[in-house]
C-alpha positions in Angstrom: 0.0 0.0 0.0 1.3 3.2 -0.9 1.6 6.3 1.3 -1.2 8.5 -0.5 -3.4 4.6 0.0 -2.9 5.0 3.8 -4.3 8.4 4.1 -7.1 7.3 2.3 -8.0 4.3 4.7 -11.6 4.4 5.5 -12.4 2.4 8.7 -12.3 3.8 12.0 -8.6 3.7 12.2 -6.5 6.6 12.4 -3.7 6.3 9.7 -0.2 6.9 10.7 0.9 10.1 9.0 4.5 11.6 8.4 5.0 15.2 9.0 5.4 16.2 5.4 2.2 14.4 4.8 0.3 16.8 7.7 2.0 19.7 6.1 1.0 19.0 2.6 -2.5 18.4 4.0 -2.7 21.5 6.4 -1.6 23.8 3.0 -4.5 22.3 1.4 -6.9 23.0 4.1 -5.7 26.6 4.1 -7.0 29.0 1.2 -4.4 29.6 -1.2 -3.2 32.9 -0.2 -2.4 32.0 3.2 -0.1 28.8 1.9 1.8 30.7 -0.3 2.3 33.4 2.7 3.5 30.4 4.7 6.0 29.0 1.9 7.9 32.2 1.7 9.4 31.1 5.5 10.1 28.1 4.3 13.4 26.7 2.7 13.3 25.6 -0.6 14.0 21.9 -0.3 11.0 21.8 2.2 8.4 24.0 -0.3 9.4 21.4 -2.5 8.7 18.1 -0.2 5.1 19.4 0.8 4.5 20.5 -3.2 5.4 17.0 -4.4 3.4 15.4 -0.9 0.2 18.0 -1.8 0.1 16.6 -6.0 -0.2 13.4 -4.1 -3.1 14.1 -2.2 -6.7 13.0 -2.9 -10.1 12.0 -1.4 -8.3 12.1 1.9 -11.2 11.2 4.8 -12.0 14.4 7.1 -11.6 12.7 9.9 -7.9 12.7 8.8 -7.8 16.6 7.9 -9.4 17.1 11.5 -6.9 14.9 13.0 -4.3 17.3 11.3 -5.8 20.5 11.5 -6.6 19.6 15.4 -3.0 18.5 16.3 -1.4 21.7 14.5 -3.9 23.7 16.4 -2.9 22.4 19.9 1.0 22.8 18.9 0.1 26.6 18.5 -1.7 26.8 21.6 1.1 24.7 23.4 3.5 26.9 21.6 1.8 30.1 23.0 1.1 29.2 26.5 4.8 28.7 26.7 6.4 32.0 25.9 4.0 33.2 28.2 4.6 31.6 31.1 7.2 28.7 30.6 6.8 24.7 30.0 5.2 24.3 33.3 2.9 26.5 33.0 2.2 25.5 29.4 1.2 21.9 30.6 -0.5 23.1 33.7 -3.0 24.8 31.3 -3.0 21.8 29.0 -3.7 19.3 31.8 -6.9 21.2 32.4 -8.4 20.7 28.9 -6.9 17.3 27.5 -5.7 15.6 30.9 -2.0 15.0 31.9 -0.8 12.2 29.0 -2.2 14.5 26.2 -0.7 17.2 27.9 2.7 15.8 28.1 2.7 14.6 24.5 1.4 18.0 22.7 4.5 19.6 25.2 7.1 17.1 23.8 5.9 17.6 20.0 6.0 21.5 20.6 10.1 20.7 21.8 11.3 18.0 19.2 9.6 20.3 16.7 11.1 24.2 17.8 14.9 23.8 16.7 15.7 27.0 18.9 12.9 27.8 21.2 15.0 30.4 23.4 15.3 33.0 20.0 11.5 33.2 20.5 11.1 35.6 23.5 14.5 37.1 21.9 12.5 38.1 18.9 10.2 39.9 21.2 12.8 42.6 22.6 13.7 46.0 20.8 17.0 46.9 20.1 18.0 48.3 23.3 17.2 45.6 25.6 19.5 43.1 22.9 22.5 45.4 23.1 22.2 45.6 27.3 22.2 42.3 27.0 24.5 41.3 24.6 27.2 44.4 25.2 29.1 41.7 27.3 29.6 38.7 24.8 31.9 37.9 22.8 31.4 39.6 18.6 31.3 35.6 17.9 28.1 35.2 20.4 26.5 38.4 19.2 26.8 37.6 15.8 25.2 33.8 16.4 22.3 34.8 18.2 21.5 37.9 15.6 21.8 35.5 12.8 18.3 34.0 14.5 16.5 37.0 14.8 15.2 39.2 12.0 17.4 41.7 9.6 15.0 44.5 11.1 15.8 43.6 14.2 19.6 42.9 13.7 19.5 46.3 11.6 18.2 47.7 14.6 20.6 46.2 17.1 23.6 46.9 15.0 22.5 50.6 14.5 23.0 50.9 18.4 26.3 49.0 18.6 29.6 51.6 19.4 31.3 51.3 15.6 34.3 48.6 16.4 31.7 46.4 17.6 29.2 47.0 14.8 31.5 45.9 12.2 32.8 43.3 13.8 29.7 41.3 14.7 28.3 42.3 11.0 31.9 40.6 9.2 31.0 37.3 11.7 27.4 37.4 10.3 28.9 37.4 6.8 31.1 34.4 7.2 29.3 32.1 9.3 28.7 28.9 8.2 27.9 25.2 9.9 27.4 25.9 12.9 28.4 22.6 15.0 25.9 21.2 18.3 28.7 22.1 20.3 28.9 25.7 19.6 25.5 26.0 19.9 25.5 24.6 23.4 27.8 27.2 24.2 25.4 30.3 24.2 22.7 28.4 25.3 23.3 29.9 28.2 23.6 33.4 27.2 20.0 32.8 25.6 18.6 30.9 28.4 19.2 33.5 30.5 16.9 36.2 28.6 14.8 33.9 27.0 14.6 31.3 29.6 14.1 28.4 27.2 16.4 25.9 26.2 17.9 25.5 22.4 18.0 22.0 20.4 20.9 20.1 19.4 20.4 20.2 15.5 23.0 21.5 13.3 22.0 24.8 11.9 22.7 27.0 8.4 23.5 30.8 9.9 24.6 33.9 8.7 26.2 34.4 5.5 27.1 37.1 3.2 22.7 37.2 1.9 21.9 37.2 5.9 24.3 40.3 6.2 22.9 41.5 2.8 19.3 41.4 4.2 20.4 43.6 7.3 22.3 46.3 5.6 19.3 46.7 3.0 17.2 47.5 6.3 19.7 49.6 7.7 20.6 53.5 6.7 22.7 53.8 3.5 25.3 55.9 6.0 25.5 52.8 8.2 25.3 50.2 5.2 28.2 52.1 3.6 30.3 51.9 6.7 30.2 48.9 7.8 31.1 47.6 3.9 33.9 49.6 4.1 35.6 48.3 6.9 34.1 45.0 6.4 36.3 45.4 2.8 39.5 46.6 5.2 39.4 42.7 6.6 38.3 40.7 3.7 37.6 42.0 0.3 35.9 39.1 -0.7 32.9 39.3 1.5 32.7 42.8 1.2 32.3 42.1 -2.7 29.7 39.1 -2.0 28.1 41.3 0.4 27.3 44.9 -1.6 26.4 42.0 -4.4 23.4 40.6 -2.3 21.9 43.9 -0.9 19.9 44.7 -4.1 18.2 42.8 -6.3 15.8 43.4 -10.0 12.7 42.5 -8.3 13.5 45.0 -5.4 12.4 47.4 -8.2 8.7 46.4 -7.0 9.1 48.5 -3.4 10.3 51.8 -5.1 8.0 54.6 -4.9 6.8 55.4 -8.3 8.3 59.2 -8.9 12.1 57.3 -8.2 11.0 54.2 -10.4 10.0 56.8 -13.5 13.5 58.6 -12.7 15.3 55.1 -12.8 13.5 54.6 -16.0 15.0 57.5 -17.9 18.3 56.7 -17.2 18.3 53.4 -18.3 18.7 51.8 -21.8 15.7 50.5 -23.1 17.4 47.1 -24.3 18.6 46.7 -20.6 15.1 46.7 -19.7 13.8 44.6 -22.6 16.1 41.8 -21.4 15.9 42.6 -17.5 12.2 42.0 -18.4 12.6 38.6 -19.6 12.5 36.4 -16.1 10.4 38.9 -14.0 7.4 38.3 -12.2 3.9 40.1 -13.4 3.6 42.0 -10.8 7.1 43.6 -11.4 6.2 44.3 -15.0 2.8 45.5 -14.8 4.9 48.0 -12.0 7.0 49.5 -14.4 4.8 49.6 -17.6 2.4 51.4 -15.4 5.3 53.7 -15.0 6.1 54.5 -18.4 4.1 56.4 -21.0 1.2 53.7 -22.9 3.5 53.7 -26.4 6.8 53.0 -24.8 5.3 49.9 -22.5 3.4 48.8 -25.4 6.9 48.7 -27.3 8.7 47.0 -24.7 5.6 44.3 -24.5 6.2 43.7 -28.1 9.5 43.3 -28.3 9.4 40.7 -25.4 6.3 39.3 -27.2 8.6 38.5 -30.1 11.7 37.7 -28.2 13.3 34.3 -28.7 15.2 32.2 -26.3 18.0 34.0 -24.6 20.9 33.1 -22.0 20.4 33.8 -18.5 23.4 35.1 -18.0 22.4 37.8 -20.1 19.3 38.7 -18.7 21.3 38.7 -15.1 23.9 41.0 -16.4 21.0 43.5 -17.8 19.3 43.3 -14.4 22.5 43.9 -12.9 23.5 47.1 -15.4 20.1 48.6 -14.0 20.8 48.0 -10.2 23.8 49.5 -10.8 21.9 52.8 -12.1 19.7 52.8 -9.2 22.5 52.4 -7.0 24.7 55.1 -8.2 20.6 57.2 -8.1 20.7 56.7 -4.4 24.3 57.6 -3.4 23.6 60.7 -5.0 20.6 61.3 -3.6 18.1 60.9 -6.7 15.9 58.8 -5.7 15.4 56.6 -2.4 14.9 53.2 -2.0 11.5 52.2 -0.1 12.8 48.6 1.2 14.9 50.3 3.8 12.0 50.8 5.9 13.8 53.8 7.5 12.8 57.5 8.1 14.9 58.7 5.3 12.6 57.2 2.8 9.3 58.9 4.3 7.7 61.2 1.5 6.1 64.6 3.0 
């Protein structure tokens, strides 16, 4: 019997199902919108898992979707009670309204499944409260527990870092890598401490020159150009890799449209013909609704007619353009809205 089979049992057995399996089937109970809001947190390999699991799945009993939509909703619950008040507490409350062995076993799922349950009451603090408590750690500490936290957030806590600090936690962003058990146990401490929770053994993926990227495009372009610079001063590499990352063609879609009609005029049309090629609808319908009705309707001809063309080539128009809009922004032409700062505030 196959796996989709077993989900399709129809006696008053419960079928066994594997996680990816509830996943795929909680996506299709949700409306489309809110699963493709969910599959933007998630990594790739795992968006592709629950797609494949999700083609798979059909005339699955309800009593199986409750079963899956129930168990997800107590995990949340669990989830909740415990950054409020702790596990105790958590299972106290859960005792009350499933008894103690149901209890206990939504607890344990709610564990095995949160990879780094202390970052969660981090994520909570503002910037200040992270710095007084981080001031003391070591740039290799600081730089770890940032990398779980959000690039607003880390934006915000690096803004309020003295300057040898900053760059030096933002270069360990930039390079980390594997991160081993064993180094994670070693600041489990530091986050117990605030967060009062305890972190998982798992080997994590942190950091990296696109985590640093993501930061810098949230921070002030003063601060962004700084810390490149010194960052460059240690390792020109990263630096490179780094101002590579922080803006991208399809960052076009945030601009405000005054700067995206400036950016227009100073770029060649073929550029945009090209740049054109891979992007997304929303993207284009942005721009043509920027541009005058003949010179959109020329551009959606040409691409109508456009045969195949490298990648490579498209990439290296997109990047010719992001270069414009950079060189817009140093000189104060235009401002880019995805910085979410107060410089970018039209009056």
């Amino acid at each position: 019997m196959s796996e989709t089979d077993k989900l399709q049992v129809r006696d008053n057995r419960t079928p066994t199902i594997k996680g990816v399996q509830k996943a795929a089937l909680l996506m299709v109970a949700l409306d489309v919108e809110t699963a493709a809001e969910v599959f933007k947190f998630l990594d790739t390999a795992d968006v592709e898992m629950i797609s494949a699991e999700i083609s798979q799945v059909k005339n699955t009993p309800s009593n199986v979707v409750d079963q899956v939509l129930t168990e997800f909703y107590n995990m949340v619950t669990a989830r909740e009670y415990m950054l409020e008040g702790g596990i105790e507490y958590a299972q106290a409350i859960l005792e009350k309204s499933f008894g103690i062995n149901k209890a206990i076993e939504i607890i344990e799922k709610v564990k095995n499944l949160t990879t780094l349950k202390g970052f969660d009451v981090l994520k909570k603090a503002d910037s200040t409260q992270l710095i007084n408590f981080l001031n003391k750690e070591h740039p290799q500490t600081i730089a770890l527990i940032l990398s779980h936290l959000s690039p607003d957030q880390t934006a915000s806590a690096l803004k309020e870092m003295p300057e040898d600090l900053r760059v030096e936690v933002a270069y360990r962003i930039a390079t980390l890598g594997k991160v081993s058990p064993q180094t994670l146990k070693r600041i489990e401490k530091v986050v117990d401490e605030m967060a009062g929770l305890t972190m998982s053994q798992s080997i994590s993926k942190l950091g990296g020159p696109q985590a640093l990227a993501s930061i810098l495009n949230r921070s002030s372009i003063s601060m962004s150009k700084e810390v490149l610079e010194k960052i460059e001063e240690i390792d020109s590499t990263v630096a490179v890799e780094v101002q590579r990352l922080m803006l991208l063609f399809e960052d076009l879609i945030h601009m405000h449209d005054k700067d995206l009609q400036k950016v227009l005029q100073n770029i060649e049309r073929k550029d945009l013909v090209l740049a054109l090629k891979t992007a997304d609808e929303r993207l284009k319908n942005k721009i043509f609704s920027n541009m005058s009705e003949r010179a959109s309707d020329l551009i959606k001809e040409e691409l109508q007619y456009m045969g195949m063309v490298k990648l490579k080539e498209v990439e290296a128009a997109q990047a010719r353009i992001m270069e414009v809009v950079k060189t817009m922004e140093e000189n104060g032409e235009i401002s880019l809205n995805i910085r979410g700062s107060m410089e970018d505030i039209y009056v």
